[in-house]
C-alpha positions, 0 to 999 in steps of 0.5 A, a space after each residue: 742293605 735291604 736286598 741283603 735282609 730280603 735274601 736273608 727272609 727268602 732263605 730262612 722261610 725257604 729252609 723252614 717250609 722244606 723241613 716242615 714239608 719233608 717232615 711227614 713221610 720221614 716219619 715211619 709212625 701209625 697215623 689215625 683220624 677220625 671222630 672217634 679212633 679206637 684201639 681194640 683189646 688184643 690189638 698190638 700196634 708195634 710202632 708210635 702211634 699219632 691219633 687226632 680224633 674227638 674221642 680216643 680210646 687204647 684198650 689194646 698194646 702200643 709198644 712205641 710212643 703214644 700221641 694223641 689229641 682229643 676231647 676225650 683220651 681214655 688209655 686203658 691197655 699197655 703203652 711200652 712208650 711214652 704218653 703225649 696227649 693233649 685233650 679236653 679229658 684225659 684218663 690213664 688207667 693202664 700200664 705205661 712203661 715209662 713217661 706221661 706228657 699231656 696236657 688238658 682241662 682234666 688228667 686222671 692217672 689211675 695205673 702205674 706210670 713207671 717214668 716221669 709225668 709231665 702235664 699240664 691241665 685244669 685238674 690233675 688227680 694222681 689217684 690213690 691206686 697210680 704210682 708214679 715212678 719218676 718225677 711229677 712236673 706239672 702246671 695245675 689250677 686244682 691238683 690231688 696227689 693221692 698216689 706215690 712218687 717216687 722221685 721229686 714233684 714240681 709245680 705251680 697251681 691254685 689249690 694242691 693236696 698231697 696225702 701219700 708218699 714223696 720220695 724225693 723234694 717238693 717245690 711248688 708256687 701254690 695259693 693253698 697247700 694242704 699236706 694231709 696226715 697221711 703224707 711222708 715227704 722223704 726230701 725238703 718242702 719248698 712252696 711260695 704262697 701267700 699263705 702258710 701251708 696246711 701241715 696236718 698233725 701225723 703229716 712226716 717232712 724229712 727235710 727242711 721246709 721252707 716257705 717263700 713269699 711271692 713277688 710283688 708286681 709294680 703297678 703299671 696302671 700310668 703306663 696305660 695309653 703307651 700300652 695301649 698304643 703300642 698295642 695298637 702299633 703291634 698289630 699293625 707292624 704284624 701285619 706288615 710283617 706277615 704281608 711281607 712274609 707271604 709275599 716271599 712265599 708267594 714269590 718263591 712257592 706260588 702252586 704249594 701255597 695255593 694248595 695248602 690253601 685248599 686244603 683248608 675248606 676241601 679237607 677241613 677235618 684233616 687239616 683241624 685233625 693234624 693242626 691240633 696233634 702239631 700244635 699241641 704235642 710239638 712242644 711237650 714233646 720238645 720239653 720233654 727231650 730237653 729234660 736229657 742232658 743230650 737232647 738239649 739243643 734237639 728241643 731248643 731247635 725244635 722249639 724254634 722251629 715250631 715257634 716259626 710254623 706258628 707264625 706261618 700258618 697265619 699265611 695260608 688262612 690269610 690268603 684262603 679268606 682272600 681267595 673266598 672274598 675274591 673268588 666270588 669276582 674273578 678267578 684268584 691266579 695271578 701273583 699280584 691276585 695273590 698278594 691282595 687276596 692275601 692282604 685282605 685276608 690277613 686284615 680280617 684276622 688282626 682285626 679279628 683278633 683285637 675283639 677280646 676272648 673272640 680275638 684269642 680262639 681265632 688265633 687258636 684256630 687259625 694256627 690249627 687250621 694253618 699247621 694242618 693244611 701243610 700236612 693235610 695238602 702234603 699228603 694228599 700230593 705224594 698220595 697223587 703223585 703215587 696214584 700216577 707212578 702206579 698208572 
């Protein structure tokens, strides 16, 4: 039975690696990085654009998909695509011709977006000068909607205004809901909150509107120590399974893995650049395509897959701290090397990752830095192996 599941694991990450391997230069697509990458006015860039920088400026034409991750993202030129931006600030204040997806800490959406806005953020302000031509979905603690929707809004947040037109209905989870006089809602208003909305007097609802009282969660207080210990137990049986999982790896990809390991101390810019536009815009994008009735099953198969990359990035980062904490005795080569190497590795990072809010960005960073090295490494052979071919 046991030799069944071990075939089984060997397959499945064997069919993963090749398609994240192979995924690259599939692609046909104008990829850029950097500290700050800029779009000058009057530049035309006719196919999707990636960016992984930390500033981010579009002043000219993208006529394919824009997808950026950043500090700062500032898209003040034409996008006849969609906008994937995941960054720190984001700032729209020129034409999209059809969808916005980001997230960040703050969204501003000057212009006019003529497909659905998708974000996710700290703040999202829709100003009075934006238009908004599809749906709003979005994930806020603080949201100002001063321009107008055309279709329907969707979203949960701590504090949400509205001053301006709503085509269609809106439902929202909020603590506070404030509907200013100027606001016309043309469908129904649906909001769960514990408290009553503020509806201003002047404010139009054409349809019902209905307030929904939250949930109320039961206490689990005198479950603690079971949680406690099957926290505990967690972090062990983690570990067992990314040992695991790395052993296959190390039986079946031994050179590839080794080189996606460097990858992550000799070309640490890369490999943060590209593990942070992997990380961040894989699942708006996969969301996203699940909104179409044809893309359904596309999104829940990318999401799969990127929950997989997820967990396989630990791997790399694993075994290149093992390899620098080993490497300072001897030569890490041999396949059992590898595996200790990596065992010491994982170890530090479970018990990094019990350490509260310290555990949490190290998971973070360790999932970016994992995720970009595959690329940064990929690229960086097919360019040698191009290299060669041309000697």
């Amino acid at each position: 039975m046991s030799k069944h599941i071990c075939r089984g694991l060997a397959a499945i990450l064997t069919v993963t690696l090749l398609m994240i391997l192979t995924a690259v230069p599939v692609l046909a697509f104008d990829a850029r990085s950097g500290l700050a990458v800029t779009v000058a006015s009057g530049e035309v860039v006719d196919d999707d654009l990636y960016v992984a920088a930390e500033t981010i400026i579009i002043d000219g034409t993208v006529d394919g998909d824009l997808w950026a991750a950043g500090n700062k993202i500032t898209v003040n030129g034409i996008v006849n695509g969609s906008v994937m931006a995941a960054g720190w600030i984001v700032n729209i204040n020129g034409d999209i011709t059809h969808a916005v997806r980001a997230v960040a800490e703050t969204i501003n959406i000057n212009g006019d977006v003529g497909g659905d806005v998708l974000i996710g953020c700290g703040n999202v302000n829709i100003a009075s000068t934006a238009r908004v031509g599809g749906d709003l979905l979005f994930g806020a603690d603080i949201a100002g909607i001063d321009g107008p929707i055309e279709g329907n809004i969707k979203g949960s947040g701590r504090e949400v205004t509205i001053s301006n037109g709503v085509n269609g209905n809106v439902e929202l989870e909020i603590e506070s809901l404030t509907i200013l006089s100027a606001a016309n809602i043309g469908g129904n208003l649906s909001y769960t909150s514990e408290e009553e909305a503020d509806i201003q007097s002047g404010a139009q609802i054409a349809g019902a509107t209905t307030h929904k009282l939250p949930e109320v969660k039961k206490d689990e207080a005198g479950v603690f120590p079971f949680v406690l210990f099957s926290g505990a137990l967690g972090k062990v049986m983690s570990f067992l399974m990314a040992l695991v999982t790395g052993l296959i790896i190390i039986l079946l990809a031994p050179r590839r893995l080794t080189s996606i390991a460097e990858a992550i101390g000799s070309r640490p810019g890369p490999s943060a650049g590209w593990g942070a536009l992997i990380v961040f815009v894989t699942p708006i994008a996969a969301v996203s395509v699940c909104f179409t009735i044809i893309g359904i099953s596309v999104g829940l198969i990318a999401l799969v897959l990127y929950g997989i990359a997820l967990y396989i990035a630990q791997i790399p980062v694993g075994l290149f701290i093992g390899r620098w904490i080993i490497g300072r005795f001897r030569v890490v080569e041999d396949k059992a090397i590898m595996v200790g190497a990596l065992a010491i590795g994982l170890a530090i990072l479970k018990l990094l990752s019990l350490i509260p809010y310290f555990g949490v960005v190290v998971g973070v960073a360790v999932v970016i830095f994992g995720l970009g090295a595959i690329v940064a490494a990929e690229r960086k052979r097919r360019a040698e192996a191009r290299e060669a071919a041309s000697a």
